[in-house]
C-alpha positions as CSV (number, residue, x, y, z in Angstrom):
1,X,-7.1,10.4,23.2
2,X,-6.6,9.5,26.7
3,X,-5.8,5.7,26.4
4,X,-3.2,6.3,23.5
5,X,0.4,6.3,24.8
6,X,1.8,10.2,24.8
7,X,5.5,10.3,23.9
8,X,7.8,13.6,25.2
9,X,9.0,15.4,21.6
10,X,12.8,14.6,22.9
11,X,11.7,11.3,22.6
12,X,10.7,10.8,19.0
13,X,14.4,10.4,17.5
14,X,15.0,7.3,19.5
15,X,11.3,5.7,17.9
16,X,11.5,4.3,14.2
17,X,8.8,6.9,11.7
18,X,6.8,3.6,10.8
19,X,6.5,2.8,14.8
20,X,5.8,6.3,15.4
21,X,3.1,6.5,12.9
22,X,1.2,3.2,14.4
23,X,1.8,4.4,18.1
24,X,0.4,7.8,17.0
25,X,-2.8,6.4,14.9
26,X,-3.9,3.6,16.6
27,X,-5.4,2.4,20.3
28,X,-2.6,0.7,21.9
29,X,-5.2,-2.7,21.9
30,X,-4.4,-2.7,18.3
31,X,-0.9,-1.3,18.0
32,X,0.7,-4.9,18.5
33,X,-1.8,-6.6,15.7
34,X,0.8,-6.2,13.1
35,X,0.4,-6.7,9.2
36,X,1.7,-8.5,6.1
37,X,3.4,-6.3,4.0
38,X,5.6,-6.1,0.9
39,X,8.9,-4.8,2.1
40,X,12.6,-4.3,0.8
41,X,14.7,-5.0,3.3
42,X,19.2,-4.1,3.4
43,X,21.2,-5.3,6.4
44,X,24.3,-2.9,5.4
45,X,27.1,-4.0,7.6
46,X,30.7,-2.7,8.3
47,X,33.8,-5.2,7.2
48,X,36.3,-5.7,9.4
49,X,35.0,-4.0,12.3
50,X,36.3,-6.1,15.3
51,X,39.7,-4.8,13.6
52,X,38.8,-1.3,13.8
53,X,37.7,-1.7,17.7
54,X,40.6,-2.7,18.2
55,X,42.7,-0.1,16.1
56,X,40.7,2.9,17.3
57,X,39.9,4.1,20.7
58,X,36.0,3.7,21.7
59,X,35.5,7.5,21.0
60,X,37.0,7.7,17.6
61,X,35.2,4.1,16.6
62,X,31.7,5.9,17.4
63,X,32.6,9.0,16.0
64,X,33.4,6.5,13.0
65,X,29.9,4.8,13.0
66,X,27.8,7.6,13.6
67,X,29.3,9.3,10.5
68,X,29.2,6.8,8.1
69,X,25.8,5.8,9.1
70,X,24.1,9.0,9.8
71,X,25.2,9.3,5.9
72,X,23.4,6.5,5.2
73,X,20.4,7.2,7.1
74,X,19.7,10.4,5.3
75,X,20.1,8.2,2.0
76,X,17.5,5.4,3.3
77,X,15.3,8.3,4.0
78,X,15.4,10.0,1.2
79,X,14.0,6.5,-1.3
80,X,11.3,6.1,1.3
81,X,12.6,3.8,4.2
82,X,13.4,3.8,7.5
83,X,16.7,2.3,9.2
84,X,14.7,0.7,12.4
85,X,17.9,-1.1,13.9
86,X,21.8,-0.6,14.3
87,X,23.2,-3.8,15.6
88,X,26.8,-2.3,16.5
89,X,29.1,-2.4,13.0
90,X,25.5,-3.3,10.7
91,X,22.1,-1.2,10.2
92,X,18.8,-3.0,9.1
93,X,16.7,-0.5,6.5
94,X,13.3,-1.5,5.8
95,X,11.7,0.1,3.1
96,X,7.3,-0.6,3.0
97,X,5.9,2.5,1.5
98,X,4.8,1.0,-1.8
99,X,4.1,-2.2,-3.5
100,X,6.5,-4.9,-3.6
101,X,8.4,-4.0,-6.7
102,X,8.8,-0.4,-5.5
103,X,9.5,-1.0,-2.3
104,X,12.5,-3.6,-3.7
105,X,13.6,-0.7,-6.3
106,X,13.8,1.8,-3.3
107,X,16.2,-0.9,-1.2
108,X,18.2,-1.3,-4.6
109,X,19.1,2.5,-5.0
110,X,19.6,3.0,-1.5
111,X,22.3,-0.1,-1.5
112,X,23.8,1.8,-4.9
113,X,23.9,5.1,-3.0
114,X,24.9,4.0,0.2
115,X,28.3,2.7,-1.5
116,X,28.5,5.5,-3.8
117,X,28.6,7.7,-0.3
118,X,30.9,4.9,1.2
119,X,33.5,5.9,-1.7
120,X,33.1,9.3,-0.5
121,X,33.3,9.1,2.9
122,X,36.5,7.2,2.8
123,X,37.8,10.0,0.2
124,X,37.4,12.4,3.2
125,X,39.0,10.9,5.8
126,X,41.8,11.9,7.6
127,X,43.8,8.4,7.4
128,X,43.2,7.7,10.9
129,X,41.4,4.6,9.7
130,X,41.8,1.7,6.5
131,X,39.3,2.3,4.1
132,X,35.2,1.5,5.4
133,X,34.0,-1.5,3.3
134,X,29.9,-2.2,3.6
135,X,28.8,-5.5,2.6
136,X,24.8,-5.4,1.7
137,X,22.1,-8.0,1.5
138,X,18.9,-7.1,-0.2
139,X,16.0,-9.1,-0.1
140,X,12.2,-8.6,-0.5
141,X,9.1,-10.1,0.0
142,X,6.4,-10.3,2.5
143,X,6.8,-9.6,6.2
144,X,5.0,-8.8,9.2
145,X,5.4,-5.0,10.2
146,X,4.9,-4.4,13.1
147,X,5.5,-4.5,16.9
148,X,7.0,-7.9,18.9
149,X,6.1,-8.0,22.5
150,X,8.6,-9.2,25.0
151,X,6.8,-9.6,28.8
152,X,9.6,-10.8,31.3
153,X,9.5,-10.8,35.3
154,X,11.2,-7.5,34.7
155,X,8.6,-5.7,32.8
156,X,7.7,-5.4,29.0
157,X,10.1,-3.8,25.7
158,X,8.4,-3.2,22.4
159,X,10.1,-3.9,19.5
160,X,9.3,-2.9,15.9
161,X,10.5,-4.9,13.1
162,X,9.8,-6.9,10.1
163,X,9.5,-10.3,10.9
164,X,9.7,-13.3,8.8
165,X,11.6,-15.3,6.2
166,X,12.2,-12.9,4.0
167,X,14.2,-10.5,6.6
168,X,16.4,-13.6,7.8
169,X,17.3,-14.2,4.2
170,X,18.3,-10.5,4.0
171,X,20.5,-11.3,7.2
172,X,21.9,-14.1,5.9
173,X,23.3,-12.7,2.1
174,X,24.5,-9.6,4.5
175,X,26.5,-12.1,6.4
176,X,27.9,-14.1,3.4
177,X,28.8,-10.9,1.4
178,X,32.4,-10.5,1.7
179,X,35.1,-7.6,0.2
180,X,32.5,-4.7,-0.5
181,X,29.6,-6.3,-2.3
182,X,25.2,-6.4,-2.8
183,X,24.2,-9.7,-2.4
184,X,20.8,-10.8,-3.1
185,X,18.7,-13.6,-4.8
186,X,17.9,-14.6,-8.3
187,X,13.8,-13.9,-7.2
188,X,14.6,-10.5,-6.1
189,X,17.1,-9.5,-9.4
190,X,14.3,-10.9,-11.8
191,X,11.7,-8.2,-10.0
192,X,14.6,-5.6,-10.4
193,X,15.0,-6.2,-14.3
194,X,16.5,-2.7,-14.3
195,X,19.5,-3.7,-16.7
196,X,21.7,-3.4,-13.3
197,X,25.1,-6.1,-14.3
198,X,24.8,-8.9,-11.9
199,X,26.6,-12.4,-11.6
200,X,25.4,-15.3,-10.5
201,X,26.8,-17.2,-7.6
202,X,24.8,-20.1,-7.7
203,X,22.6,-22.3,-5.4
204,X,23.8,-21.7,-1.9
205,X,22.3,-23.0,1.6
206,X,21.9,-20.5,3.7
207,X,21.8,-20.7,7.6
208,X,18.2,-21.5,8.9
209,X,16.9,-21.1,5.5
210,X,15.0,-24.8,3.8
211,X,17.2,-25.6,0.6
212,X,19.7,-23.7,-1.6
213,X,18.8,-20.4,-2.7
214,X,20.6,-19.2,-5.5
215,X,23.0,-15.7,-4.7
216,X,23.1,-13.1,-7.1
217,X,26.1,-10.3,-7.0
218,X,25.0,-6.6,-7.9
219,X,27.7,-5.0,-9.8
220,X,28.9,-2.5,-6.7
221,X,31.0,0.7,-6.7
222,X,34.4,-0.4,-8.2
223,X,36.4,1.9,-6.2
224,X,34.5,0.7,-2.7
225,X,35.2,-3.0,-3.7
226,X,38.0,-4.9,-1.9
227,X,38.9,-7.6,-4.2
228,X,38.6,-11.7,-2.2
229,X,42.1,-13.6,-2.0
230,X,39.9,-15.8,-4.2
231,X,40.1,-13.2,-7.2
């Protein structure tokens, strides 16, 4: 027991479940092996929130995110995930705890219910603030779980993540969703074949990502959509 890292209980909130669970099992020799899993992966970011920086003062625009997204952690947790990054206005959930098709169902119902509590949210506020609208890109696959090591002059930071095409391609359909919608691929709908109504965008490149991939759009919450100038 003495060469595995001990971590003080305050500590434990600020440390992804899944990196907890290696950190707490393993020797720290074999802690940074990482593995090739089937994952579901949702970046679930914030429209529009440069705007809303500016709008609101800083205190209010935290108070804002840690509502909204301490909703959604409670619903990423409760179909078997973990959210293991927020990157200021956008969240990245992974979701690993079965095999690939339920690890993808899990991500899809979380997306569902994280616009479903979006609606709700915005139903609540006090009309300090326009509307929240989360854009979603779901993607599965296989990843490597794990730990990334980054050694500098200045020390070393461990970062857990899933790592690998099929997270960039989740970043990517997060980024090109626009107006409060689930984006995802054709690949990824097919394994869903849940009945859920979808359109097809077609073949799109994608940044960083070898040829066109073609974009599906999962029928979201009506009343959370913002309609494009385009419809």
């Amino acid at each position: 027991m003495g060469n595995r890292p001990q971590i003080p209980p305050g500590w434990l909130s600020l440390i992804p479940n899944p990196a907890l669970k290696l950190v707490a099992g393993r020797r720290p020799r074999h802690v940074l092996e990482g593995r090739l899993r089937p994952v579901g992966l949702l970046f679930v970011d914030i429209e529009g929130c440069t705007r809303l920086c500016e709008d609101l003062p800083p205190q209010e625009m935290n108070l804002l995110i840690e509502t909204y997204f301490s909703a959604y952690l409670d619903i990423v947790r409760d179909h078997g995930g973990e959210v293991l990054e927020v990157l200021g206005d956008g969240l990245l959930a992974l979701f690993n705890g079965g095999d690939l098709p339920a690890n993808t169902r899990s991500a899809f119902l979380a997306a569902l219910q994280i616009y479903a509590k979006t609606v709700e949210l915005n139903k609540r506020s006090k009309g300090g603030h326009d509307a929240i609208v989360v854009n979603i890109g779901l993607n599965a696959g296989t990843a490597r779980v794990g730990f990334t090591r980054l050694r500098g002059r200045s020390g070393e930071r461990w970062v857990f993540s899933a790592t690998g095409a099929v997270t960039n391609v989740a970043a990517r359909l997060s980024a090109l969703a626009t107006g409060g919608s689930i984006l995802t691929t054709k690949a990824v709908a097919d394994l869903l074949a849940c009945g859920t109504a979808w359109r097809s965008l077609g073949p799109k490149l994608l940044k960083n990502v070898t040829g066109p991939v073609e974009i599906i759009e999962i029928a979201p919450v009506a009343s959370n959509r913002r309609k494009s100038k385009s419809e």
